[in-house]
C-alpha positions as CSV (number, residue, x, y, z in Angstrom):
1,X,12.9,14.1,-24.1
2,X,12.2,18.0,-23.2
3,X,13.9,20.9,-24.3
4,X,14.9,23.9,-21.8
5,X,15.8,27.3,-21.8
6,X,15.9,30.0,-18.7
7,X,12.9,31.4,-20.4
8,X,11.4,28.6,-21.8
9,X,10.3,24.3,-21.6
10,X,9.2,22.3,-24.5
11,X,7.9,19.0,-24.6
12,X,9.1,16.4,-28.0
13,X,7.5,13.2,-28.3
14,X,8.5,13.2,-31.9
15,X,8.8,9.4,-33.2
16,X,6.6,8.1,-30.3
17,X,2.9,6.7,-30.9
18,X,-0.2,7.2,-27.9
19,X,-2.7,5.1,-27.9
20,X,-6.4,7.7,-26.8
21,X,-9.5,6.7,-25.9
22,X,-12.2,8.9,-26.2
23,X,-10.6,11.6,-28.2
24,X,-13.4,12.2,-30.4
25,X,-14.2,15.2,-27.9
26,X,-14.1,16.6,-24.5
27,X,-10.8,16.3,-22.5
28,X,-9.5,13.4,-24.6
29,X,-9.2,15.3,-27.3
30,X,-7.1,17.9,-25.5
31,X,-5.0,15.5,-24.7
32,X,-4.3,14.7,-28.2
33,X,-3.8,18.3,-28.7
34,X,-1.3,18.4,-26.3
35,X,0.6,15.6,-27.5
36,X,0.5,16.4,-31.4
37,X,2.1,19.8,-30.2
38,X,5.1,17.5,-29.1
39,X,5.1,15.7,-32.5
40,X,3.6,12.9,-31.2
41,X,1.8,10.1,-33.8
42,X,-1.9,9.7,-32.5
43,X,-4.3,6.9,-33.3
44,X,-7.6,7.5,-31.8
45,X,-10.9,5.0,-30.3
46,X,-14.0,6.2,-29.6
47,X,-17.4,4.9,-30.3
48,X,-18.8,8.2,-32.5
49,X,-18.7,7.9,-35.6
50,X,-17.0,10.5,-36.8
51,X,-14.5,11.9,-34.1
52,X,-14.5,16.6,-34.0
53,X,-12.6,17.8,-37.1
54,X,-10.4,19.3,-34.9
55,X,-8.9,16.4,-34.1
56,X,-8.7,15.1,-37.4
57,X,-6.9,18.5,-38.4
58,X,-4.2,17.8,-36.0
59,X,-2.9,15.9,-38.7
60,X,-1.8,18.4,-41.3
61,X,-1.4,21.1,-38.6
62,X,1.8,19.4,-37.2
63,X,2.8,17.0,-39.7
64,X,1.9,14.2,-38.0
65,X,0.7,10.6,-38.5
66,X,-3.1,10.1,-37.1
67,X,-5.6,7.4,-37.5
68,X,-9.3,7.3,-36.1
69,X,-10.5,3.9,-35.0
70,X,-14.0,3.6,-34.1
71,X,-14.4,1.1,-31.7
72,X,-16.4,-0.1,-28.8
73,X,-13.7,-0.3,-26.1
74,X,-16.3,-2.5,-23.8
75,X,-15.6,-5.0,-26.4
76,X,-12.4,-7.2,-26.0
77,X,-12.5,-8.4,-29.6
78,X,-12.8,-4.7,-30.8
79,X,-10.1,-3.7,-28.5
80,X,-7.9,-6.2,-29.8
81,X,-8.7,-5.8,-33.4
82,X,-8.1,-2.2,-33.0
83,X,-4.8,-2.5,-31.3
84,X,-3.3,-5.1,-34.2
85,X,-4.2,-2.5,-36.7
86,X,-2.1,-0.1,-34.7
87,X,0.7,-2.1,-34.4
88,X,0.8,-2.7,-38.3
89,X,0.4,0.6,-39.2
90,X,2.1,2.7,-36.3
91,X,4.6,-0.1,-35.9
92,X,5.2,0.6,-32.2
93,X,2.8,1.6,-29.1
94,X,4.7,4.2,-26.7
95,X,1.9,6.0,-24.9
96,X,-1.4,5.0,-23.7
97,X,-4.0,7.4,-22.2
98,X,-6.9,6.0,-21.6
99,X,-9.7,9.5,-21.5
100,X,-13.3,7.6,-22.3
101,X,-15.3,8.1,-19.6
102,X,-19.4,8.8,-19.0
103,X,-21.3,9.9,-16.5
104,X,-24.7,10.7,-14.7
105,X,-26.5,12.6,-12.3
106,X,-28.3,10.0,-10.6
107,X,-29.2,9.1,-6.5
108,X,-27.6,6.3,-5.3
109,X,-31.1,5.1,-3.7
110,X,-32.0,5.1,-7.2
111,X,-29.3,3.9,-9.3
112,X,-30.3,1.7,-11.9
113,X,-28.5,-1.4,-12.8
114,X,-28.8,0.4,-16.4
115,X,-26.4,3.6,-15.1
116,X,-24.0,0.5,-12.8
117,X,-23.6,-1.4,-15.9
118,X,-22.8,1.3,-18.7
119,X,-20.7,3.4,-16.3
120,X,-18.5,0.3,-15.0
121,X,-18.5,-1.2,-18.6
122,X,-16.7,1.7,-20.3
123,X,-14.8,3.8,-17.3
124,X,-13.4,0.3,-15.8
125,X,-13.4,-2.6,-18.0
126,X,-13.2,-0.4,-21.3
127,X,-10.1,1.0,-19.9
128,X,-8.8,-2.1,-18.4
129,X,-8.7,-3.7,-21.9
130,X,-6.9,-0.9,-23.7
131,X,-4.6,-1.0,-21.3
132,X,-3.7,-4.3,-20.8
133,X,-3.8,-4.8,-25.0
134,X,-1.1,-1.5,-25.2
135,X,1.1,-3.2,-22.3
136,X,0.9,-6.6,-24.3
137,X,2.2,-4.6,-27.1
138,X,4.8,-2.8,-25.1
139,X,6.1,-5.6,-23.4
140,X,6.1,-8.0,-26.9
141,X,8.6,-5.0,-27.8
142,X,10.7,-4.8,-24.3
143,X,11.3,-8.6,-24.9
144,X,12.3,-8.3,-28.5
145,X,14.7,-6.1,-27.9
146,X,16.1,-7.9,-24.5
147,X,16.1,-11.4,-25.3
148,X,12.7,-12.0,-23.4
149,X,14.1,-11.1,-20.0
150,X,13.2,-8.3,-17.9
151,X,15.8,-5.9,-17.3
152,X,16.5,-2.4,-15.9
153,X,16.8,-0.3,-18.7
154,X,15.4,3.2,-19.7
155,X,11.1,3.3,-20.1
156,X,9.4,1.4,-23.0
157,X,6.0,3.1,-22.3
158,X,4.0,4.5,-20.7
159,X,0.0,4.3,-19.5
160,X,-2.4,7.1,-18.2
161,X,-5.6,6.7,-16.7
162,X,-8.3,9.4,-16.3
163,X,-9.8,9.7,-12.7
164,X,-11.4,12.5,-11.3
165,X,-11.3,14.6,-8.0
166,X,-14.4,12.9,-7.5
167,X,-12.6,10.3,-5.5
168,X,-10.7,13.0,-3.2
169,X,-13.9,14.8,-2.6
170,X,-17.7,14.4,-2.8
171,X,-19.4,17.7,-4.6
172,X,-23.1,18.7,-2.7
173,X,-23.8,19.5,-6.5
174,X,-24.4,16.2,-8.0
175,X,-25.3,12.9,-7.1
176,X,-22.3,10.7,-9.2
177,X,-21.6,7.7,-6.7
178,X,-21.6,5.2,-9.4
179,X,-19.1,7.5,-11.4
180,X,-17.0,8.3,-8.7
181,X,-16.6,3.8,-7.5
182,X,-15.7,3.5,-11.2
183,X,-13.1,6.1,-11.6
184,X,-11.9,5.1,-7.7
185,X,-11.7,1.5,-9.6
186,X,-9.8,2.7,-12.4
187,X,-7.1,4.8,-10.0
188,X,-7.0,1.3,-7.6
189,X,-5.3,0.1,-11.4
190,X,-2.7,2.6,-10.4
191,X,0.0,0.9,-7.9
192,X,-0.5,-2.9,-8.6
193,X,0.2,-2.0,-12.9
194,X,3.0,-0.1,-11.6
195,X,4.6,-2.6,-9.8
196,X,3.8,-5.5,-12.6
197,X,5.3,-3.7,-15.7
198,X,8.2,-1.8,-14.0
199,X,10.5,-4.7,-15.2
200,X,9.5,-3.6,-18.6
201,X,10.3,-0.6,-18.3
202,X,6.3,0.3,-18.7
203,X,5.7,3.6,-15.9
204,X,1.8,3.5,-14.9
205,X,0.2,7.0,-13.7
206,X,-3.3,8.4,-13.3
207,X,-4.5,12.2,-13.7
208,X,-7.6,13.5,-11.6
209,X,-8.6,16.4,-13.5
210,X,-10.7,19.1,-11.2
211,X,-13.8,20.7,-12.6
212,X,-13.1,21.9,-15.9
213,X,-15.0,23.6,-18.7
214,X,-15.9,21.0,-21.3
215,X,-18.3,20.6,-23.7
216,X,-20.5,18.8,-21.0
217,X,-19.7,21.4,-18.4
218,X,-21.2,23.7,-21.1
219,X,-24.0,21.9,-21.5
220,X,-24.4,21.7,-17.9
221,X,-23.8,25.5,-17.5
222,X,-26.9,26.2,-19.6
223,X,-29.3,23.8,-18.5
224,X,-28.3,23.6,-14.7
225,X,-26.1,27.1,-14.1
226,X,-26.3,26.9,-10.3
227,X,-24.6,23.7,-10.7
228,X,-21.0,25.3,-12.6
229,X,-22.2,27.7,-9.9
230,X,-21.2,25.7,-6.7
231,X,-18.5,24.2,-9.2
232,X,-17.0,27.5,-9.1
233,X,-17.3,28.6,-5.5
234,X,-15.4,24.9,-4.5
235,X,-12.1,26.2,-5.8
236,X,-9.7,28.3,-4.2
237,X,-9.3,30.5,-7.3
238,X,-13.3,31.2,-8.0
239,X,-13.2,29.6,-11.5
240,X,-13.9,26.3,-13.4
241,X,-10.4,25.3,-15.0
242,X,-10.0,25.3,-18.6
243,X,-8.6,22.2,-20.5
244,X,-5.6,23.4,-21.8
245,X,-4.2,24.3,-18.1
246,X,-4.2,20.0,-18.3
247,X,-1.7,20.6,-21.2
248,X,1.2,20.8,-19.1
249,X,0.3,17.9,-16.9
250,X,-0.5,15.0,-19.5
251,X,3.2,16.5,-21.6
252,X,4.7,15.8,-18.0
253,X,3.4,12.0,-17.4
254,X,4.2,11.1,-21.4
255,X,7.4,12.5,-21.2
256,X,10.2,9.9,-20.0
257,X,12.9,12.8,-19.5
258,X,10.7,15.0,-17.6
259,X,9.2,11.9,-15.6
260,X,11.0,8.9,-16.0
261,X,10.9,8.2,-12.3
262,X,7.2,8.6,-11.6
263,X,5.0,6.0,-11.3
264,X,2.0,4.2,-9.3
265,X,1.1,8.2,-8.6
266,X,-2.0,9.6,-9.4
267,X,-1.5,13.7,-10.2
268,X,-4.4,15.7,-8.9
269,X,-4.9,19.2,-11.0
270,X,-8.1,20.5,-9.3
271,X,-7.6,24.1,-8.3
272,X,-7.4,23.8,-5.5
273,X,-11.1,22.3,-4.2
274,X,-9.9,19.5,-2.2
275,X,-8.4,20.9,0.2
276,X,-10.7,23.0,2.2
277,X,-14.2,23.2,3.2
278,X,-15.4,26.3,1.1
279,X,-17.8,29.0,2.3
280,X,-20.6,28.1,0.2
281,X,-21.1,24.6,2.0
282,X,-20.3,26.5,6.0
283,X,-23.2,29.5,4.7
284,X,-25.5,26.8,3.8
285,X,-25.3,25.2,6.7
286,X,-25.2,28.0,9.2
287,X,-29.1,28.6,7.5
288,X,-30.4,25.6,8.4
């Protein structure tokens, strides 16, 4: 449910559990920010082995329950080991968001089957395992309480993948094809999930975060600053976004009052960039 005042909009997912990937860092781990701000139980997978102790301190912070499970989510074994141990210790799955993701800078004349492999193997398949194990659980839980049949009745879950504006737009910065097929994969999960676990009450969403200032855009910023650079001129406000300005966006797609009718959509937060052709790429060319 949310909460609202004239001057004032809460999120509660107090008594729900999520289900993040790759929350050992980076965006994921915003995420679980965001949600253990609404009271919401966390249990983690990622493949480090020890996740930031700032997520870890989410757990004393708001009072919440939250496990790490270090897991290889390539691995349908893992995935399924993982998600068992959940279920016994959570008791219920609510949220999925599915955040682990890699990526590199690499040609496509000269992608190696290497980069194909790793990058399909955990943006794709690692997150079409934890997803399909968290809508088993959701669905085991739909039919318990129905009888076994599908009915219309208020949402039992829901599932969030990570794309990327890479698939609205292609950057003259990098050289990501085999990123951007795999999170263009990931968002073609979008509509078909939708439409298969909407009996279940089960809504199915992506986010495509825009160019924002993680840890690897840091790294990137001192190794390659041209690169944040362009990043920068490509938005219509001048700036690489910041993490938490995702906060409102993820607490929107968890939260069934606020968004109990969306679904098969995928939310775009990008400042702006995809929807012109910016100076810097019309100056460049002008030179040539």
């Amino acid at each position: 449910m949310y909460l609202a005042s004239a001057n004032n909009l809460q999120f509660t997912l107090k008594g729900k559990t999520a289900v993040i990937t790759g929350a050992a860092r980076g965006l994921g781990l915003t995420f679980a920010t965001a949600l253990a701000s609404a009271n919401c139980n966390l249990a983690v997978l990622d493949i480090l082995h020890e996740p930031s102790p700032c997520l870890l301190a989410l757990r004393d912070h708001h009072g919440i329950k939250l496990e790490y499970y270090r897991t290889d989510i390539t691995s349908r074994p893992e995935v399924t080991a993982a998600i068992e141990n959940i279920e016994a210790e959570f008791g219920r799955i609510d949220i999925n968001i599915n955040a682990a993701g890699v990526v590199s800078d690499e040609s496509f004349l000269k992608t190696t089957d290497e980069n194909i492999e790793r990058t399909f193997a955990v943006n794709f398949t690692g997150s079409f395992l934890v997803a399909q194990a968290c809508a088993n659980s959701m669905v085991a839980r739909y039919k318990s309480i129905h009888c076994g049949e599908p009915a219309a009745q208020p949402t039992t879950g829901t599932i969030i993948f990570i794309a990327s504006i890479a698939t609205y737009i292609a950057s003259s910065a990098q050289q990501i094809s085999c990123y951007t097929a795999s999170k263009a994969a990931v968002k073609g999960l979008v509509k078909p999930m939708a439409m298969e676990l909407a009996p279940y009450g089960i809504r199915v969403n992506s986010l495509s975060p825009g160019y924002m200032m993680t840890d690897m855009m840091r790294g990137l910023q001192e190794k390659q600053p041209q690169l944040v650079d362009q990043f920068e001129k490509e938005t219509l406000f001048g700036r690489i976004g910041m993490p938490v300005e995702l906060k409102g966006a993820i607490l929107y797609l968890c939260c069934d009052s606020a968004s109990g009718l969306y679904t098969g959509q995928d939310m775009l937060v990008d400042g702006g960039a995809s929807t012109w052709k910016h100076p810097a790429i019309l100056a460049s060319d002008l030179e040539k």
